[in-house]
C-alpha positions in Angstrom: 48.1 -75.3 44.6 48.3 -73.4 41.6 45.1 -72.2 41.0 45.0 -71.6 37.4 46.6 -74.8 36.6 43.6 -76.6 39.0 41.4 -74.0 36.8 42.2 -75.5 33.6 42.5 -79.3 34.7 38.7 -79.2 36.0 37.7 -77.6 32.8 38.7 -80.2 31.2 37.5 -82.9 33.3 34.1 -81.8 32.9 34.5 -81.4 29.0 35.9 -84.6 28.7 33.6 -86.5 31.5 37.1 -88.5 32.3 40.0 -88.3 34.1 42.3 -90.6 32.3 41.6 -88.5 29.2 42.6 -85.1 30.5 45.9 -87.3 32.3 46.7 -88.3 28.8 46.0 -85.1 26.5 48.2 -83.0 29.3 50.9 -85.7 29.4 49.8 -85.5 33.2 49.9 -88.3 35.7 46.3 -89.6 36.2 46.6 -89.2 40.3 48.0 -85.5 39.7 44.7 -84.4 37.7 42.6 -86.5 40.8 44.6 -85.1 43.4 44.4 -81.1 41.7 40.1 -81.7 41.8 40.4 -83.0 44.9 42.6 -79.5 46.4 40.3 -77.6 44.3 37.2 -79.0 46.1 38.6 -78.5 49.8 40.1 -74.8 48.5 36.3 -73.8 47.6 34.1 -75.6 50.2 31.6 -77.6 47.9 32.1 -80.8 45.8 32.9 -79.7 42.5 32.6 -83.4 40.4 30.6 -86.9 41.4 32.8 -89.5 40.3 32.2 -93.7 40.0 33.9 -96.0 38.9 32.5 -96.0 35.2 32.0 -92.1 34.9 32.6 -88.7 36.4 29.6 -86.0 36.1 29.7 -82.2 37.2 27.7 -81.2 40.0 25.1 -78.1 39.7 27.7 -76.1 41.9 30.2 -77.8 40.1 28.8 -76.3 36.7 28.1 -72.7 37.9 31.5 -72.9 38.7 32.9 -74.5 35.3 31.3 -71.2 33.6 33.3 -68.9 35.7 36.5 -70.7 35.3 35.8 -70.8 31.6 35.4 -67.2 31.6 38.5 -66.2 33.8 41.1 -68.8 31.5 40.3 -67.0 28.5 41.2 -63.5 30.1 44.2 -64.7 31.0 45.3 -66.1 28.0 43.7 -62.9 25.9 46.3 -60.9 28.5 49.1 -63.2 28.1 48.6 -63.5 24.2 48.7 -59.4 23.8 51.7 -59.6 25.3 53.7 -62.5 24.3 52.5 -63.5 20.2 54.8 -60.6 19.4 58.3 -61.7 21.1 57.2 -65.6 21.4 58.5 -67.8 18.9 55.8 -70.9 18.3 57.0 -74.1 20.5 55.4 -77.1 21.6 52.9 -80.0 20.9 49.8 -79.8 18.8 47.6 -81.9 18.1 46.1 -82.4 14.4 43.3 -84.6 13.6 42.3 -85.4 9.9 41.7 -88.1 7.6 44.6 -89.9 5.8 43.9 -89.4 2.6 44.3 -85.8 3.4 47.1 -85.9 5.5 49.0 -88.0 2.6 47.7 -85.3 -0.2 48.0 -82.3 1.4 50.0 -81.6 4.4 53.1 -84.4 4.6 54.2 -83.1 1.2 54.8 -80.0 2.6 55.5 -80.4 6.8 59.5 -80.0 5.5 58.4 -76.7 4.4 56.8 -75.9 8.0 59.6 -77.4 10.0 62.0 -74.8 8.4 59.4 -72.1 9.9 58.7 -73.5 13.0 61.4 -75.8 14.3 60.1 -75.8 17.4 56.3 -77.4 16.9 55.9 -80.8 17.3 52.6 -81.9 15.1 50.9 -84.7 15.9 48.3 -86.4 13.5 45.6 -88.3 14.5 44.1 -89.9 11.0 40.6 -91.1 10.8 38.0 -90.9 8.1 35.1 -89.6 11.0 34.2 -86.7 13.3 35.9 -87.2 16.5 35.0 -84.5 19.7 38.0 -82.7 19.8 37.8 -82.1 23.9 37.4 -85.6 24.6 40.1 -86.8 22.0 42.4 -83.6 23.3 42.8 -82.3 19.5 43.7 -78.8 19.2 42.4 -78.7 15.8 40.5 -80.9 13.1 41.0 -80.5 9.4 38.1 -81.6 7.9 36.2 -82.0 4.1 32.7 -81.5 3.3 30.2 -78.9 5.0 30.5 -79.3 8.9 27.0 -79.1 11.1 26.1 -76.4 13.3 28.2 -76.6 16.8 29.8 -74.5 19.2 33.3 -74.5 17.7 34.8 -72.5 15.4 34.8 -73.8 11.7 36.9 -71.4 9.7 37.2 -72.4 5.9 40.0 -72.6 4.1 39.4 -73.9 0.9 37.3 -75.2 -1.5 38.0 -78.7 -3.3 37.3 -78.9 -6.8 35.7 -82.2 -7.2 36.1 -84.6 -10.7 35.1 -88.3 -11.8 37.9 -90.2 -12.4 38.5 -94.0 -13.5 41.5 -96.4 -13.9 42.2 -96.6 -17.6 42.2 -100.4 -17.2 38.2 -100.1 -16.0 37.2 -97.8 -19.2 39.0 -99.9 -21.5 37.0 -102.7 -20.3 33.6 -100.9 -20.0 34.2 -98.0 -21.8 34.2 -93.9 -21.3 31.1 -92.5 -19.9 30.1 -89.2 -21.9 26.9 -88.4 -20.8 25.3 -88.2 -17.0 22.7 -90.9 -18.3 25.9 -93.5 -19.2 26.6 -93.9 -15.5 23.6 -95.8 -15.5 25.7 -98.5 -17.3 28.6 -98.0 -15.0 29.7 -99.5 -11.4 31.4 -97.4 -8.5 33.4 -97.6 -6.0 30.7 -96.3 -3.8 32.2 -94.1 -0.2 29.8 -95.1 3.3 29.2 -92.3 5.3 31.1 -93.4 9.2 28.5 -92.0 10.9 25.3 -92.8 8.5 26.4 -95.7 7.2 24.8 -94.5 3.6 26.4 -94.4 0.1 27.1 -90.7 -1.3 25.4 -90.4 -4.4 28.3 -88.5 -7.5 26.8 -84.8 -7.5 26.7 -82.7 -10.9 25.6 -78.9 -11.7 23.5 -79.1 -14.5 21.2 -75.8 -15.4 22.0 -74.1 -12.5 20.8 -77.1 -9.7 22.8 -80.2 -8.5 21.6 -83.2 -9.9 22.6 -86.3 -8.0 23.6 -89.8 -9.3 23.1 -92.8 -6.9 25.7 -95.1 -8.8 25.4 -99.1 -8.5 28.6 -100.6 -7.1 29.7 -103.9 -5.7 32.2 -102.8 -3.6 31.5 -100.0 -0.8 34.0 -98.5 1.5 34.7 -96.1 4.2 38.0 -95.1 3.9 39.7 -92.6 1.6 43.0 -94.3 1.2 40.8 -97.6 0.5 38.3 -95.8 -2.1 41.0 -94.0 -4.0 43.1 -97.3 -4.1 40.1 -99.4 -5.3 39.6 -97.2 -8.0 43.0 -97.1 -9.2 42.9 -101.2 -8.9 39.8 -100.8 -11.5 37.2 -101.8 -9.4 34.8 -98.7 -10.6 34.8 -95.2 -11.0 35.2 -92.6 -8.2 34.6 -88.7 -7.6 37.0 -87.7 -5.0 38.4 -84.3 -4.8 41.0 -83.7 -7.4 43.9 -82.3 -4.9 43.1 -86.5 -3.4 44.5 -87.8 -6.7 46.1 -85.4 -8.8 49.8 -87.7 -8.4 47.7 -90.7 -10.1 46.1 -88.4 -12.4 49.5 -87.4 -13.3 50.9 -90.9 -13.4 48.2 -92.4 -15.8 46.7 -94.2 -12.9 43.4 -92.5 -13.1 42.1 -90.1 -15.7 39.2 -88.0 -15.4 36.3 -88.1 -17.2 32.8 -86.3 -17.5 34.8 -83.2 -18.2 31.8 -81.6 -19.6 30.1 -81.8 -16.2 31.2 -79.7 -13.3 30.7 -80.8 -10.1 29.7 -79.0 -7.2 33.3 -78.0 -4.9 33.7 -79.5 -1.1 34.7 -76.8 1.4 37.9 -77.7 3.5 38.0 -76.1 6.8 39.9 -75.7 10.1 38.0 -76.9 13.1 39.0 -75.8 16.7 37.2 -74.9 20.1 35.9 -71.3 20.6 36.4 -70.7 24.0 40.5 -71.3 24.1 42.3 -68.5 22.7 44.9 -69.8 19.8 48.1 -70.3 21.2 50.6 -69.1 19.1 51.8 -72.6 17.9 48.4 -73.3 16.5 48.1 -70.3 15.2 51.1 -70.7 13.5 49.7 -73.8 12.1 46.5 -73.3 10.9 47.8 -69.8 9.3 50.4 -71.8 7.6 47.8 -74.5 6.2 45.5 -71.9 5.2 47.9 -70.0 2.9 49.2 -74.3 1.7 45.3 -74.4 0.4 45.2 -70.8 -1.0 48.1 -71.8 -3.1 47.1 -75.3 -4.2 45.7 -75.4 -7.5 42.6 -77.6 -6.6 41.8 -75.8 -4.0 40.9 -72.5 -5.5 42.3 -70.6 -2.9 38.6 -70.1 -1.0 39.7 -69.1 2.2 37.5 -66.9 4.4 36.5 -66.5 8.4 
């Protein structure tokens, strides 16, 4: 039995409360990862995990015993990381979760660019417009807008979206141009539902030094970016996405800002990943190079910061 390997397997059994999940995130045959626990149990005497046939839970041995294996992976990968990030050269799978919209706006436009750099990194994209729990959905990272709530992972921001009103020029030629924060009253929205909340975001402006916010009436409601950005452009109501979202309609005609007067308050865009794993040096490689794609993308103001 290789211990470290059985080390890192439990870890993630208890982190994940499954064993199909950590079979699937290390590409792993499910009655490998149950025979590993099992080897592990008889190497240290005590029974490490209660499983049924609905759930597995750590026991209290179990859990004194997850803290030290915690401890003791991340020394060996700090001593394997001082010695091989130099000569290694980035190689394997990792695993990206973000929404679409994003993933559309920001990174495929690019991934040629990264490929050239790291030929040997497989990305893989998970795309959802909601918080996911990156141990039990094995993601290595999460790239994420908006401000994230407290946790114990590692949010390190990258960016800050500049945010803008927008409309399809087919909706304001029917309704006309809003120019003042009190003409919204006259207007309709394509309103965005929070996944987790299921409420409406209200459009935020800075006026006199505090954010004023606009609940906007709307008979369409949705909670997808691709959907909300598409709805807008269709003329169903007016939007306030982040500009990087829509700059190609923009560009196109397809949307035009308006409110220009009225700033709105930016969105920060960060990189999402758990504390207690060291980087490897393919996701290092990643999130360094999608750090330096926001710094140097106009709408994102180049924010970047620990």
């Amino acid at each position: 039995m290789d211990r470290l390997e059985a080390m890192e397997i439990f870890t993630r059994v208890v982190e994940a409360n499954s064993f199909s999940k950590v079979s699937e995130s290390l590409e792993l045959p499910r009655a490998k990862v149950s025979r590993t626990i099992q080897a592990l149990e008889e190497h240290v005497g005590v029974r490490l995990l209660n499983r049924s046939t609905r759930q597995v839970n750590v026991t209290e041995d179990g859990a004194l015993f997850y803290e030290r294996c915690v401890r003791i992976l991340a020394d060996v990968s700090d001593a394997e990381s001082s010695l091989s990030n130099k000569r290694e050269t980035p190689a394997g799978t990792i695993r990206v979760d973000t929404s679409g919209t994003l993933a559309r706006a920001l990174l495929l436009p690019a991934l040629d660019d990264f490929y050239q750099k790291f030929p040997q990194i497989d990305v893989r994209l998970g795309l959802a417009d909601r918080n996911i729990d990156l141990i039990q959905d094995g993601a290595d990272c999460v790239i994420r807008m908006g401000r994230l709530e407290e946790s114990s992972l590692v949010a390190r921001r990258i960016g800050n979206a500049r945010i803008v009103t927008c409309a399809a020029p087919a909706y304001l030629e029917k309704y006309g141009t809003p120019a003042t924060l009190d003409d919204l009253n006259e207007h309709r929205a394509v309103n965005y539902v929070s996944a987790r909340s299921g409420k409406t975001f209200p459009f935020e402006y800075e006026v006199g030094g505090e954010t004023v916010k606009v609940q906007m009436k709307g008979v369409l409601a949705v909670n997808d970016g691709s959907v909300y950005i598409g709805a807008a452009a269709l003329g169903h109501g007016i939007i306030q996405p982040s500009r990087f979202m829509v700059a190609e309609l923009i560009n196109k005609g397809l949307l035009r800002e308006i409110l220009t007067d009225f700033m709105s308050p930016s969105t920060p865009l960060s990189i999402v990943y758990p504390h207690r794993r060291n980087l490897s040096s393919r996701l290092r490689a990643f999130t360094g190079w999608v750090s330096e794609l926001a710094q140097q993308h106009p709408d994102l103001n180049g924010a970047a910061q620990e």
